[in-house]
mmCIF file of the N, C-alpha and C atoms, coordinates in Angstrom:
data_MODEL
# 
_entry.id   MODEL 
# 
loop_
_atom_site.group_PDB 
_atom_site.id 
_atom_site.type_symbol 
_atom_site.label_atom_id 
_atom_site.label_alt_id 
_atom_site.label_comp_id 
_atom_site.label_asym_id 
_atom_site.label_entity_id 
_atom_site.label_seq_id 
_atom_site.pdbx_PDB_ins_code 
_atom_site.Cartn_x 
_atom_site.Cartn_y 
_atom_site.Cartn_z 
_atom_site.occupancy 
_atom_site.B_iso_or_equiv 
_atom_site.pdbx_formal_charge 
_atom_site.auth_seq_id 
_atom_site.auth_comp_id 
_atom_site.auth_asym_id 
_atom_site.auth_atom_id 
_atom_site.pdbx_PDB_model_num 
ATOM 1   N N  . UNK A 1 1  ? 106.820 103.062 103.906 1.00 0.00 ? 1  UNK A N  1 
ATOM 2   C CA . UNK A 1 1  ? 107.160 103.480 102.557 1.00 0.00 ? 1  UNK A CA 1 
ATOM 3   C C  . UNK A 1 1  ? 105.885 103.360 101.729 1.00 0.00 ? 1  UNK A C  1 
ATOM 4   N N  . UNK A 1 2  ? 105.504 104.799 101.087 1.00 0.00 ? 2  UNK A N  1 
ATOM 5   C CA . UNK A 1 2  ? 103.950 104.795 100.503 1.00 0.00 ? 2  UNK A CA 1 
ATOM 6   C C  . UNK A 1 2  ? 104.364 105.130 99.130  1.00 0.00 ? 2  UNK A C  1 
ATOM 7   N N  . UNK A 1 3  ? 103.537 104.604 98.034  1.00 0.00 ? 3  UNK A N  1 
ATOM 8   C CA . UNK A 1 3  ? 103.579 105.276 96.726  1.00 0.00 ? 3  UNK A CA 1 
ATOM 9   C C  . UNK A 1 3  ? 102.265 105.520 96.429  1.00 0.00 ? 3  UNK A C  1 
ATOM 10  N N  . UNK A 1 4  ? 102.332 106.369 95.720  1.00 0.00 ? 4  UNK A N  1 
ATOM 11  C CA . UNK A 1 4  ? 100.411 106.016 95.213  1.00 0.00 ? 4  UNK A CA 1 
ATOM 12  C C  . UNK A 1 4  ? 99.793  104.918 94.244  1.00 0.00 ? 4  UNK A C  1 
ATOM 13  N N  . UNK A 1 5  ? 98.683  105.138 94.427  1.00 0.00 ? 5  UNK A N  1 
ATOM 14  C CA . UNK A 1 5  ? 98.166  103.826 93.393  1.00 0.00 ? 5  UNK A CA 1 
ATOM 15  C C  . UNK A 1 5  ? 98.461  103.385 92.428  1.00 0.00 ? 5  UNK A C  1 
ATOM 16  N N  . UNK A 1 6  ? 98.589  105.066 91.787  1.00 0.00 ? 6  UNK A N  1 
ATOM 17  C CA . UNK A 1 6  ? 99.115  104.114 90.100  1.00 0.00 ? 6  UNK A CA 1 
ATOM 18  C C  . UNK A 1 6  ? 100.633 104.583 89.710  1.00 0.00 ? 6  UNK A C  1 
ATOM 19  N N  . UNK A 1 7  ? 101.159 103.947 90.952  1.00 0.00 ? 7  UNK A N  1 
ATOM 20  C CA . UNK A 1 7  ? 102.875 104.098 90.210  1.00 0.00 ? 7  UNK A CA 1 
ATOM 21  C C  . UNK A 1 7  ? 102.796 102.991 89.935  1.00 0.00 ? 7  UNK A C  1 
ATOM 22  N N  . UNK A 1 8  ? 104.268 103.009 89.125  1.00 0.00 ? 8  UNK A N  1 
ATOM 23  C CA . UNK A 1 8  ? 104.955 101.901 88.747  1.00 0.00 ? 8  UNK A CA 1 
ATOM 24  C C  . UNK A 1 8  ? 105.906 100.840 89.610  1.00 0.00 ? 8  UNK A C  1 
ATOM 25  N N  . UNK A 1 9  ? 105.438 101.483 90.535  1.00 0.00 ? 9  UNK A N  1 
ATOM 26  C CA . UNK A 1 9  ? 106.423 100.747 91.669  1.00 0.00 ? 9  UNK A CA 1 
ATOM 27  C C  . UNK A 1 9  ? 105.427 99.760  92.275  1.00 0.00 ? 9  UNK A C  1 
ATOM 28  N N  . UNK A 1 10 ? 105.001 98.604  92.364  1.00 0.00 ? 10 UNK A N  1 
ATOM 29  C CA . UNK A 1 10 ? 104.325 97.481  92.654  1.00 0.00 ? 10 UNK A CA 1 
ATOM 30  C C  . UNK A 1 10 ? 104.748 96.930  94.085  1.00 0.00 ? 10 UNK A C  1 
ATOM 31  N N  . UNK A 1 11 ? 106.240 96.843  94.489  1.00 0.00 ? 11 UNK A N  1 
ATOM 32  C CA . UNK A 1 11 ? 106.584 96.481  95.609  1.00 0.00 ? 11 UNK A CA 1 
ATOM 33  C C  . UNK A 1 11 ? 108.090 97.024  96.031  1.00 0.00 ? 11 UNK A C  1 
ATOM 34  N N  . UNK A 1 12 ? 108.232 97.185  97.125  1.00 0.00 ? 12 UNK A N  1 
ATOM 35  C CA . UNK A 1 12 ? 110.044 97.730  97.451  1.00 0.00 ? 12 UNK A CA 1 
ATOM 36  C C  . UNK A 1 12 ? 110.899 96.957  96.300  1.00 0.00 ? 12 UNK A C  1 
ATOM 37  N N  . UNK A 1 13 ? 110.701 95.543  96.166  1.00 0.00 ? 13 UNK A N  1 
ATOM 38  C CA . UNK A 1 13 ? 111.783 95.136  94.862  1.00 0.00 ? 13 UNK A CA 1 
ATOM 39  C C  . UNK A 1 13 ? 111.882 96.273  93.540  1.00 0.00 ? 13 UNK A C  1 
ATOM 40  N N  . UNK A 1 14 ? 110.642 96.374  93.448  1.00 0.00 ? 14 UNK A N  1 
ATOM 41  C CA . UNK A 1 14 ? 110.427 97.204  92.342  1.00 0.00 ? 14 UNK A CA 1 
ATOM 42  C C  . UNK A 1 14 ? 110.801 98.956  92.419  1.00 0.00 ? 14 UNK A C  1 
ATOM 43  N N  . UNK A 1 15 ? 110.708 99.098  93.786  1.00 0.00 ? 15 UNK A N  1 
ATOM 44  C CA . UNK A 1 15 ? 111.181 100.569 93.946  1.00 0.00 ? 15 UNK A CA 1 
ATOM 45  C C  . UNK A 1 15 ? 113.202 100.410 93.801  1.00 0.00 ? 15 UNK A C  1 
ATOM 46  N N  . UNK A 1 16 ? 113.336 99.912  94.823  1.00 0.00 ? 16 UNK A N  1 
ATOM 47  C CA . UNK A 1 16 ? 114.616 99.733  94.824  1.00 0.00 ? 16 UNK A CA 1 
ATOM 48  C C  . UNK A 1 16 ? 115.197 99.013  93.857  1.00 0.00 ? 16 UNK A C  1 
ATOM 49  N N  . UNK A 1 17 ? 115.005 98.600  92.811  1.00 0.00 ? 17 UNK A N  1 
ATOM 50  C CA . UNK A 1 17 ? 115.622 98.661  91.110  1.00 0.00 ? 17 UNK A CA 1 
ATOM 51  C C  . UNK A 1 17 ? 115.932 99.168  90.659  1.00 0.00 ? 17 UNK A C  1 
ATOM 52  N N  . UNK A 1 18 ? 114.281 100.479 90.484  1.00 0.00 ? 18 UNK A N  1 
ATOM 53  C CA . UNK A 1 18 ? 114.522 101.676 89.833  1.00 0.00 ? 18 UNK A CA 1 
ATOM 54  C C  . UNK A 1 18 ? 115.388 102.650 90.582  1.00 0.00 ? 18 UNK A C  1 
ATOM 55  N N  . UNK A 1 19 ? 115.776 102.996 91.897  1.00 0.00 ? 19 UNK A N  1 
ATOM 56  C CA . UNK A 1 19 ? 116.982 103.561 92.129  1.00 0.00 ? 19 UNK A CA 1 
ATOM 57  C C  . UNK A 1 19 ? 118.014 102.886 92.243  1.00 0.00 ? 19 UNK A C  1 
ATOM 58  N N  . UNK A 1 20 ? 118.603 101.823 92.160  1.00 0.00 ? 20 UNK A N  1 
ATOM 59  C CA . UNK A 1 20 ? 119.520 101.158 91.821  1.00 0.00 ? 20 UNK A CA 1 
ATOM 60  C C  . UNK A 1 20 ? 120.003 101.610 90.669  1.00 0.00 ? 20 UNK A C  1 
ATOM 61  N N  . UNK A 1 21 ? 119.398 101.539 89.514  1.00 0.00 ? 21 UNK A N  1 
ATOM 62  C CA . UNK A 1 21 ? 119.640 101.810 87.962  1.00 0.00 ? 21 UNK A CA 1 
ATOM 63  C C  . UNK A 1 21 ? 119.850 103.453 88.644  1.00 0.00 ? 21 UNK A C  1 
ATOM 64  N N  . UNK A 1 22 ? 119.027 104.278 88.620  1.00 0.00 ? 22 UNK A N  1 
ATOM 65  C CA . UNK A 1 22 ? 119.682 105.897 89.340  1.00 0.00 ? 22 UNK A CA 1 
ATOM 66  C C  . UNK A 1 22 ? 118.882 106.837 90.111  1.00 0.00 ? 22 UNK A C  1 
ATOM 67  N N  . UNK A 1 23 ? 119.482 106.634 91.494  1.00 0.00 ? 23 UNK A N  1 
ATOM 68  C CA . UNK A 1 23 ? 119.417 107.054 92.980  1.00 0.00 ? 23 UNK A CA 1 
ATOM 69  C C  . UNK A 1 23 ? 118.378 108.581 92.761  1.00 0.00 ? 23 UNK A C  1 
ATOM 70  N N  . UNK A 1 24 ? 119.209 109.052 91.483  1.00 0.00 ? 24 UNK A N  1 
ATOM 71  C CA . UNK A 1 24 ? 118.911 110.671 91.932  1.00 0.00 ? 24 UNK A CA 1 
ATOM 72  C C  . UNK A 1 24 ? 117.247 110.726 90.693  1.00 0.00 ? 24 UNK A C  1 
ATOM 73  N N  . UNK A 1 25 ? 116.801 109.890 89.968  1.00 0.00 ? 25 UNK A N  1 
ATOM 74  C CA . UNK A 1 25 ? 115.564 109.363 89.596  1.00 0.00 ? 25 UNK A CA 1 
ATOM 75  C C  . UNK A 1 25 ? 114.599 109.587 90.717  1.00 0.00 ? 25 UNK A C  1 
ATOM 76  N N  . UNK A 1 26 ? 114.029 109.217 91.369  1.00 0.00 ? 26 UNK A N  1 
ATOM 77  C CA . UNK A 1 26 ? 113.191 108.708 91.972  1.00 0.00 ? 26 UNK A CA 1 
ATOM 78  C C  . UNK A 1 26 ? 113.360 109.774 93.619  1.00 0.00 ? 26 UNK A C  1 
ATOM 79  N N  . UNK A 1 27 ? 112.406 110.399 93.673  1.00 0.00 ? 27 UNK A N  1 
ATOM 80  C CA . UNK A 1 27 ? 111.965 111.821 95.049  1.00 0.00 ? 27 UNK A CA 1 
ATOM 81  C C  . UNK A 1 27 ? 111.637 111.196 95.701  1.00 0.00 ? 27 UNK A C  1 
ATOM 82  N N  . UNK A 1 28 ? 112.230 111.086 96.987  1.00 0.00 ? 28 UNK A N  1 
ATOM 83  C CA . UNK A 1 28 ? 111.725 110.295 98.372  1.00 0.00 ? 28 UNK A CA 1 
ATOM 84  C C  . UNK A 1 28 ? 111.586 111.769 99.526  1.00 0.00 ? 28 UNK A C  1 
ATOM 85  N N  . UNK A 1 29 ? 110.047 111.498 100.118 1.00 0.00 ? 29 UNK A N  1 
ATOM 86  C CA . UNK A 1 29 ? 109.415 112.739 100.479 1.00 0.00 ? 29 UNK A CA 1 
ATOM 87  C C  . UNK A 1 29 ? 109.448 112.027 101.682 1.00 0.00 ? 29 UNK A C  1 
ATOM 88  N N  . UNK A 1 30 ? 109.120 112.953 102.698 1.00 0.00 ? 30 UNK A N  1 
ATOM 89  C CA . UNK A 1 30 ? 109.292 112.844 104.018 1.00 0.00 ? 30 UNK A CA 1 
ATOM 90  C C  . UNK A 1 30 ? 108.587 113.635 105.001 1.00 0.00 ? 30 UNK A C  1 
ATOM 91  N N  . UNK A 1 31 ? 108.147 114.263 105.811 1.00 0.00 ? 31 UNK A N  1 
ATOM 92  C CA . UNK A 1 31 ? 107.576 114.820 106.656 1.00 0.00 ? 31 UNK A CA 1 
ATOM 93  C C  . UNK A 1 31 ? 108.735 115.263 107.879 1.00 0.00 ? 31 UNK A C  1 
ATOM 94  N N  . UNK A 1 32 ? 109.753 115.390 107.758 1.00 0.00 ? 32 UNK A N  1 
ATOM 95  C CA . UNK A 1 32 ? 110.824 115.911 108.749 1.00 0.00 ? 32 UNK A CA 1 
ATOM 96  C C  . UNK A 1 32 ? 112.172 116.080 107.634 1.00 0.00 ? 32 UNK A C  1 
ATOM 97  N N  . UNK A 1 33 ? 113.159 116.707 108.454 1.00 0.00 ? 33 UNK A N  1 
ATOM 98  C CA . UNK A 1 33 ? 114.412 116.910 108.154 1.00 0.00 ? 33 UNK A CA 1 
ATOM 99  C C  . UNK A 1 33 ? 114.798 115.794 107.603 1.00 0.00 ? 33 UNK A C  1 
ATOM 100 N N  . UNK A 1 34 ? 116.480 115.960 107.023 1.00 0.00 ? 34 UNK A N  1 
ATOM 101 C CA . UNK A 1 34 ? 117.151 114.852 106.346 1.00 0.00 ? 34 UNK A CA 1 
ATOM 102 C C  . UNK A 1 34 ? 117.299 114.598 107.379 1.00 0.00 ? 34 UNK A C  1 
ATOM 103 N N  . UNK A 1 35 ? 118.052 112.917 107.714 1.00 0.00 ? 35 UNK A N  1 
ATOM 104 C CA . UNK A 1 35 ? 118.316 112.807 108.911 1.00 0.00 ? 35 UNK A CA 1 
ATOM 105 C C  . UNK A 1 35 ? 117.593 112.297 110.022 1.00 0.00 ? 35 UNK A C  1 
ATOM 106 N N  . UNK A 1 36 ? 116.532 112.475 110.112 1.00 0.00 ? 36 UNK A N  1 
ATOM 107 C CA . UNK A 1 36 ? 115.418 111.819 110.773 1.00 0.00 ? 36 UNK A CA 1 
ATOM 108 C C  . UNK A 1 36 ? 114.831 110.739 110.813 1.00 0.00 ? 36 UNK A C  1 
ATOM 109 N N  . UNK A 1 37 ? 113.704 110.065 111.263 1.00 0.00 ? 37 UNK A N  1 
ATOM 110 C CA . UNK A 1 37 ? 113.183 109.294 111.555 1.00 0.00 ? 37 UNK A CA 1 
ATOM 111 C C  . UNK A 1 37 ? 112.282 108.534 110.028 1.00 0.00 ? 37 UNK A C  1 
ATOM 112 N N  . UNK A 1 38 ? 112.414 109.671 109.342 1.00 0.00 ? 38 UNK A N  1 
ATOM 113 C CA . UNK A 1 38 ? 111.169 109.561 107.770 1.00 0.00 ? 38 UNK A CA 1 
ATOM 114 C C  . UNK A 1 38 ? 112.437 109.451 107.124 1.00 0.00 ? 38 UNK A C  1 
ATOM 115 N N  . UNK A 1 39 ? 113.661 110.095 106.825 1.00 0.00 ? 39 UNK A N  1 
ATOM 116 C CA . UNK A 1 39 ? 114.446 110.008 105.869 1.00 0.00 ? 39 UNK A CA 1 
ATOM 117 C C  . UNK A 1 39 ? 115.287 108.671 106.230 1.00 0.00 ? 39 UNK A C  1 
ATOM 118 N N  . UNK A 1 40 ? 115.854 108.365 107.334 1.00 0.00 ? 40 UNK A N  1 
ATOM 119 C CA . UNK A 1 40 ? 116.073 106.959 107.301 1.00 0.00 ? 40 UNK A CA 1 
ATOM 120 C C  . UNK A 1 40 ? 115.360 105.788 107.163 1.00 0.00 ? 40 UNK A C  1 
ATOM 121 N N  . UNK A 1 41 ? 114.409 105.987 107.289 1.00 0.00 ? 41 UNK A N  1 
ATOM 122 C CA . UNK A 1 41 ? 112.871 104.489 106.794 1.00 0.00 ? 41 UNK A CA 1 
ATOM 123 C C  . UNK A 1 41 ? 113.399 104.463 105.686 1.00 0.00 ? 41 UNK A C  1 
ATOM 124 N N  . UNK A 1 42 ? 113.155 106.090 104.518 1.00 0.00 ? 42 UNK A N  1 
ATOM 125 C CA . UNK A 1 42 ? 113.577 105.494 103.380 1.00 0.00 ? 42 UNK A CA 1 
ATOM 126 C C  . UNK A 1 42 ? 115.102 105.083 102.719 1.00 0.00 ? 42 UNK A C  1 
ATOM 127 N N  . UNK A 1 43 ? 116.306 105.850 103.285 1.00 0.00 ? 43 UNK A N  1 
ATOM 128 C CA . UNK A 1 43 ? 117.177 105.750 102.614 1.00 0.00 ? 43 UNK A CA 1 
ATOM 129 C C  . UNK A 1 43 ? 117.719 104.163 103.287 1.00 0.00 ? 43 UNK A C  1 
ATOM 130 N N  . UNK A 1 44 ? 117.605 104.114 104.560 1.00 0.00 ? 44 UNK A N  1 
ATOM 131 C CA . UNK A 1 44 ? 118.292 102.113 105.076 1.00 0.00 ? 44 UNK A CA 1 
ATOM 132 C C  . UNK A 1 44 ? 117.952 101.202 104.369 1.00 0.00 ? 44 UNK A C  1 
ATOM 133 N N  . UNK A 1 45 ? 116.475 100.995 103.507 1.00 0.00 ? 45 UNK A N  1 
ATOM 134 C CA . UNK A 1 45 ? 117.142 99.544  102.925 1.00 0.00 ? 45 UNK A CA 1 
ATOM 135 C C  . UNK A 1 45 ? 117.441 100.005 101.285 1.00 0.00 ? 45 UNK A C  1 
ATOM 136 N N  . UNK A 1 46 ? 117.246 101.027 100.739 1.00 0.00 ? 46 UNK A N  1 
ATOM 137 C CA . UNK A 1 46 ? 118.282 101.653 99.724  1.00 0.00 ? 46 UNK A CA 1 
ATOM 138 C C  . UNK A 1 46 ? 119.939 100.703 100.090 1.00 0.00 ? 46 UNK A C  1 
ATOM 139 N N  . UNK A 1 47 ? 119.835 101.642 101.251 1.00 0.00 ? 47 UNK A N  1 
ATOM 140 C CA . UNK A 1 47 ? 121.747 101.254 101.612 1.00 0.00 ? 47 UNK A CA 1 
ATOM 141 C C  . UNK A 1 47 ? 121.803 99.687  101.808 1.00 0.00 ? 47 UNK A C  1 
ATOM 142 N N  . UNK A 1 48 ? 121.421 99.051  102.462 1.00 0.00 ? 48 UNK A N  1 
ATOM 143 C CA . UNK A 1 48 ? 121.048 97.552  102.460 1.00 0.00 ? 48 UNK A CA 1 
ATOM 144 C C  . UNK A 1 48 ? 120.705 96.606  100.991 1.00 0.00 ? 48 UNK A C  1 
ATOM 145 N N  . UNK A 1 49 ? 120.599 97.480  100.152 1.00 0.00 ? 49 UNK A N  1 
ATOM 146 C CA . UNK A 1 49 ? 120.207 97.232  99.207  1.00 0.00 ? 49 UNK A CA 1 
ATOM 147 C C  . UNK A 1 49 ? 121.341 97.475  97.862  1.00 0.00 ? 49 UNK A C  1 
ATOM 148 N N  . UNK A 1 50 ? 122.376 98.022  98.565  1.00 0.00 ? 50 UNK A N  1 
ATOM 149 C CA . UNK A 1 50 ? 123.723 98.558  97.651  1.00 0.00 ? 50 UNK A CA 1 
ATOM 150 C C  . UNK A 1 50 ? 123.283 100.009 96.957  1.00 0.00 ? 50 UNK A C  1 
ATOM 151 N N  . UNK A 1 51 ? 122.777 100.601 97.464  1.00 0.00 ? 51 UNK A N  1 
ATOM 152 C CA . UNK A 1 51 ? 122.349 102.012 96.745  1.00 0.00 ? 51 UNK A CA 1 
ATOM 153 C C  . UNK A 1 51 ? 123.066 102.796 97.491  1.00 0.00 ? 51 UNK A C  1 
ATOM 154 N N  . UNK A 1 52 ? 124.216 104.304 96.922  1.00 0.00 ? 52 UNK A N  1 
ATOM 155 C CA . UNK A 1 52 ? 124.847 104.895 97.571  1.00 0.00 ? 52 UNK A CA 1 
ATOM 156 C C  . UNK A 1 52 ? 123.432 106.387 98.038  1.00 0.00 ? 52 UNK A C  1 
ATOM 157 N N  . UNK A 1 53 ? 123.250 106.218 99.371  1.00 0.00 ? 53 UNK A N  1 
ATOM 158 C CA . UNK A 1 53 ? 122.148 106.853 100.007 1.00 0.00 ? 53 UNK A CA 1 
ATOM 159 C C  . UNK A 1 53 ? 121.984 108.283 100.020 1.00 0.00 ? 53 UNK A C  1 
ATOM 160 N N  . UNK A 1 54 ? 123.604 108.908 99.712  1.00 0.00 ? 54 UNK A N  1 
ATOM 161 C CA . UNK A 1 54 ? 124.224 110.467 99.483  1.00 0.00 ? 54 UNK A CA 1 
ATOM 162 C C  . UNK A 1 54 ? 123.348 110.965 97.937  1.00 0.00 ? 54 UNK A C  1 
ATOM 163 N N  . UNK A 1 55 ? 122.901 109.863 97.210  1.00 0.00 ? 55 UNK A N  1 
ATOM 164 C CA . UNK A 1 55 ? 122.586 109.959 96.019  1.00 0.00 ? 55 UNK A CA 1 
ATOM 165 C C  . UNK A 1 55 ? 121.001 110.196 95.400  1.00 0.00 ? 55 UNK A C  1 
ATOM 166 N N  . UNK A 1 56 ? 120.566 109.814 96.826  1.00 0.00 ? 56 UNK A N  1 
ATOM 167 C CA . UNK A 1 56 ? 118.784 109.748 96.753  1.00 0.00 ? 56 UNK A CA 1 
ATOM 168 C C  . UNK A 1 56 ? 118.689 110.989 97.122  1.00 0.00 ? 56 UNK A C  1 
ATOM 169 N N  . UNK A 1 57 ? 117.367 111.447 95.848  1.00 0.00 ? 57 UNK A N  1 
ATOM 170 C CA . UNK A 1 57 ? 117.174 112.629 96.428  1.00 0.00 ? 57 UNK A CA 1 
ATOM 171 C C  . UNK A 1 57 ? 115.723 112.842 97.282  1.00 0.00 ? 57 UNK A C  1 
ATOM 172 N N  . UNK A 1 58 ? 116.173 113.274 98.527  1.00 0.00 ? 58 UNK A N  1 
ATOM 173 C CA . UNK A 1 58 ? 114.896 113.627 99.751  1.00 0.00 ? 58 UNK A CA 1 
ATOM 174 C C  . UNK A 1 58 ? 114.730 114.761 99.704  1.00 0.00 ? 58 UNK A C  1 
ATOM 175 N N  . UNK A 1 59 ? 113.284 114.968 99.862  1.00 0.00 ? 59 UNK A N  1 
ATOM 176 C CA . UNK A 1 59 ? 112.653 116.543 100.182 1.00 0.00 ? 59 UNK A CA 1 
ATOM 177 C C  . UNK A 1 59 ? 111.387 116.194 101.227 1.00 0.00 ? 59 UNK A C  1 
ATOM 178 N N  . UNK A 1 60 ? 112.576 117.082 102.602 1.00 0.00 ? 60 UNK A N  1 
ATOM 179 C CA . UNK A 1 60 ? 111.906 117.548 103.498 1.00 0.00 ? 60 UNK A CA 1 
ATOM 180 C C  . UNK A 1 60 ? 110.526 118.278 104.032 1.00 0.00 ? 60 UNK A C  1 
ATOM 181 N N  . UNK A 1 61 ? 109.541 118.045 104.145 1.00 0.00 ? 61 UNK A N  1 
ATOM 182 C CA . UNK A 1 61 ? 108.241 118.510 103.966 1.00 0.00 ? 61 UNK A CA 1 
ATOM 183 C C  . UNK A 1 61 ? 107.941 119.022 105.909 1.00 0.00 ? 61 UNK A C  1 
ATOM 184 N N  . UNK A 1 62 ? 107.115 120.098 105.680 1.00 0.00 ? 62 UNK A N  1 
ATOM 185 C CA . UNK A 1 62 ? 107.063 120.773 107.148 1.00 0.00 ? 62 UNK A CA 1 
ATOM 186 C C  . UNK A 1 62 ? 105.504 119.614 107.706 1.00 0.00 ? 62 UNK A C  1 
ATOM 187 N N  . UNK A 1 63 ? 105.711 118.303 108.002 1.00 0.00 ? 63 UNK A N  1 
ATOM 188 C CA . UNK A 1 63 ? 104.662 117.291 108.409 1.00 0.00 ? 63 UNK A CA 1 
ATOM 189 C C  . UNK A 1 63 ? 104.478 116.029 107.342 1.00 0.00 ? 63 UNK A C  1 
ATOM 190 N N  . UNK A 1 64 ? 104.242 115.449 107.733 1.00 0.00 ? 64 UNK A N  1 
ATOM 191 C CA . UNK A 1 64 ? 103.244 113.898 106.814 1.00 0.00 ? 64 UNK A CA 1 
ATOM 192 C C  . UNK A 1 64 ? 102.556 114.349 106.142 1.00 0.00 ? 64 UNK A C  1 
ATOM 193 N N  . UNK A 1 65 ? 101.468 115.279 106.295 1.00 0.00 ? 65 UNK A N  1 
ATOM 194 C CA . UNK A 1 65 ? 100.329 115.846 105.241 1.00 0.00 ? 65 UNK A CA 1 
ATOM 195 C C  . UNK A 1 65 ? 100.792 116.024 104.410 1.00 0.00 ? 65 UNK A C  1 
ATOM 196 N N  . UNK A 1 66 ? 101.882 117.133 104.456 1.00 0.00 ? 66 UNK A N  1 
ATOM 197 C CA . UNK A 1 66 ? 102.440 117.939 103.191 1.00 0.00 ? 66 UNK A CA 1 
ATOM 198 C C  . UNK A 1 66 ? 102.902 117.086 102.124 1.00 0.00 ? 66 UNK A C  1 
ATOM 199 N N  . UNK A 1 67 ? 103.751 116.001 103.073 1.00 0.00 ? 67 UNK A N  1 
ATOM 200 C CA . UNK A 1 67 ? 104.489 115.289 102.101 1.00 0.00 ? 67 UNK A CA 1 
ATOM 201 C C  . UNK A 1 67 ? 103.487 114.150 101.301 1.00 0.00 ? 67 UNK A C  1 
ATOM 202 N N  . UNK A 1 68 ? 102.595 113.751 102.139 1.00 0.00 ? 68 UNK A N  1 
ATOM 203 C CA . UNK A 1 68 ? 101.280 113.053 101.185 1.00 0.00 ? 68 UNK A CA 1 
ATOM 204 C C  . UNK A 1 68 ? 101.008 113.837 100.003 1.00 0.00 ? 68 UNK A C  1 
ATOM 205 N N  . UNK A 1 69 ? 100.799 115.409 100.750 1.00 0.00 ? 69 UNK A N  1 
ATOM 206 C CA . UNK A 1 69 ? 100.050 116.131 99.291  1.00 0.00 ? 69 UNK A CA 1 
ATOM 207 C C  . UNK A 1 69 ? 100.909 115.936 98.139  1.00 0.00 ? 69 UNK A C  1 
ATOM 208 N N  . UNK A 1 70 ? 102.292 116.189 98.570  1.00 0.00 ? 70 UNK A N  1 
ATOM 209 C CA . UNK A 1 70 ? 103.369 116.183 97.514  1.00 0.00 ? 70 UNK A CA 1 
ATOM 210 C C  . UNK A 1 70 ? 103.255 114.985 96.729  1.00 0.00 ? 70 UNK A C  1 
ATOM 211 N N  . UNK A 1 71 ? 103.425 113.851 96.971  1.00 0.00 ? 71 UNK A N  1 
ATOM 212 C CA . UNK A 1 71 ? 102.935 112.353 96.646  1.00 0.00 ? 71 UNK A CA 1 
ATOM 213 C C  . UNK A 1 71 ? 101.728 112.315 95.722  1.00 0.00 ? 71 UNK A C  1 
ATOM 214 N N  . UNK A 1 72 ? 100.486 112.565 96.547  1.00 0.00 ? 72 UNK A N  1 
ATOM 215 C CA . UNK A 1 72 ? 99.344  112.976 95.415  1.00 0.00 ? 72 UNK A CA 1 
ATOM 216 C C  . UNK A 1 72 ? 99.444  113.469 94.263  1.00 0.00 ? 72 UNK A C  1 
ATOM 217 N N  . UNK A 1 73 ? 100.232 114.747 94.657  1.00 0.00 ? 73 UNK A N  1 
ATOM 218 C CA . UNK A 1 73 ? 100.212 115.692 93.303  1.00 0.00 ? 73 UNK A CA 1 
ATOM 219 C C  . UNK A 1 73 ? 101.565 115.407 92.443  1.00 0.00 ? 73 UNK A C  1 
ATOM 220 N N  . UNK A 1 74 ? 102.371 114.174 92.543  1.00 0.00 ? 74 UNK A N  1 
ATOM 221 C CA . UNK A 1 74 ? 102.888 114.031 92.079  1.00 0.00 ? 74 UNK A CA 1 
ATOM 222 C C  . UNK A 1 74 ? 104.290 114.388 91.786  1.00 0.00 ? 74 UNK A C  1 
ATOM 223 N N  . UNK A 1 75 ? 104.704 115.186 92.897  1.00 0.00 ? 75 UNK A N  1 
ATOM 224 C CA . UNK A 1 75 ? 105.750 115.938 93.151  1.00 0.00 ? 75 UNK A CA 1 
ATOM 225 C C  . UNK A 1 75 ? 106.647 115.150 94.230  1.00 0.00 ? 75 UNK A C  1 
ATOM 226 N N  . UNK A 1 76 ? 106.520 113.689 94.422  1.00 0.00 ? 76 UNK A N  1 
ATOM 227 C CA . UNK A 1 76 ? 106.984 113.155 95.076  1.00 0.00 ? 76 UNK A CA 1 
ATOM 228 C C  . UNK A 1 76 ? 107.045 111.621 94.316  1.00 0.00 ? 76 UNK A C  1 
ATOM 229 N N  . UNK A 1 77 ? 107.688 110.523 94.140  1.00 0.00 ? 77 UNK A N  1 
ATOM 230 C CA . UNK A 1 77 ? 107.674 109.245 93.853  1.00 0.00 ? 77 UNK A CA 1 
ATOM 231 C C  . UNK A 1 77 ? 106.779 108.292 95.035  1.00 0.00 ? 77 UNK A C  1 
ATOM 232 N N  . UNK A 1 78 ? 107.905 108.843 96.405  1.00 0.00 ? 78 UNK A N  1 
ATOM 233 C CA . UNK A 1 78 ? 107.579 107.816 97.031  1.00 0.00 ? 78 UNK A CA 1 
ATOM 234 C C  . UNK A 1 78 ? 107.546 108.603 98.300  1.00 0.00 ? 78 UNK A C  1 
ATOM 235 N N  . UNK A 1 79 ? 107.419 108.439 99.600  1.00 0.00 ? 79 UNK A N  1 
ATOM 236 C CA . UNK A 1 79 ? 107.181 108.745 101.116 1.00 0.00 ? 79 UNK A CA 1 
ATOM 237 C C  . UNK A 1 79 ? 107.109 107.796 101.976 1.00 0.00 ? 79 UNK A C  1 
ATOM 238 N N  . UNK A 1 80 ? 108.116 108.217 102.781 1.00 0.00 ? 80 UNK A N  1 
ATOM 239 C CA . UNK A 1 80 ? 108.738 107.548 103.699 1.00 0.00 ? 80 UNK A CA 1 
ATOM 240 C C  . UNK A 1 80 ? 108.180 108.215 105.161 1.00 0.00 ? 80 UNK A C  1 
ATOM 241 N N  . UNK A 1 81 ? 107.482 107.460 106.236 1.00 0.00 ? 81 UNK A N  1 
ATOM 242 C CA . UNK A 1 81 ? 107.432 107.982 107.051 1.00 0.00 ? 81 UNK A CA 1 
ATOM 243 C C  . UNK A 1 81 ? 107.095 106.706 108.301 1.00 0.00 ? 81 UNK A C  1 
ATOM 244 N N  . UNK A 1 82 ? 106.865 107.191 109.772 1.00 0.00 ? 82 UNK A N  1 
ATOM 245 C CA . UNK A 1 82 ? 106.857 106.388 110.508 1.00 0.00 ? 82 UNK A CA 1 
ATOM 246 C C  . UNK A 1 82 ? 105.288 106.600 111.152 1.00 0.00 ? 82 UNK A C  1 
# 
């Protein structure tokens, strides 16, 4: 689970707050399908965490790169990958 430097997100406590307070806030990017190997890294400790996981919103990226770029450019919060 990556954010960039200057978010506001300091540590998973701090990520998983801010979707706690609301799921559909906060873009969790990925490098594969929903469903996969990148979208469950991020949505399991969401769910472990009492966050309803149907609620996070993921966008599927065609690789890791993409979804970095997305991240960079800000079109992403956070990225989840393995």
């Amino acid at each position: 689970i990556v954010v960039r430097a200057d978010s506001n997100y300091t540590d998973l406590k701090s990520l998983l707050d801010e979707m706690k307070k609301d799921p559909s806030k906060v873009t969790l990017a990925g490098g594969s399908a929903p469903g996969s190997m990148d979208h469950l890294i991020g949505i399991l400790p969401a769910y472990k965490y009492g966050i309803d996981p149907t609620k996070i919103k993921y966008v599927s990226y065609d690789g890791g790169s993409e979804a970095i770029t997305a991240l960079l450019g800000k079109n992403a919060d956070v990225i989840s990958t393995d």
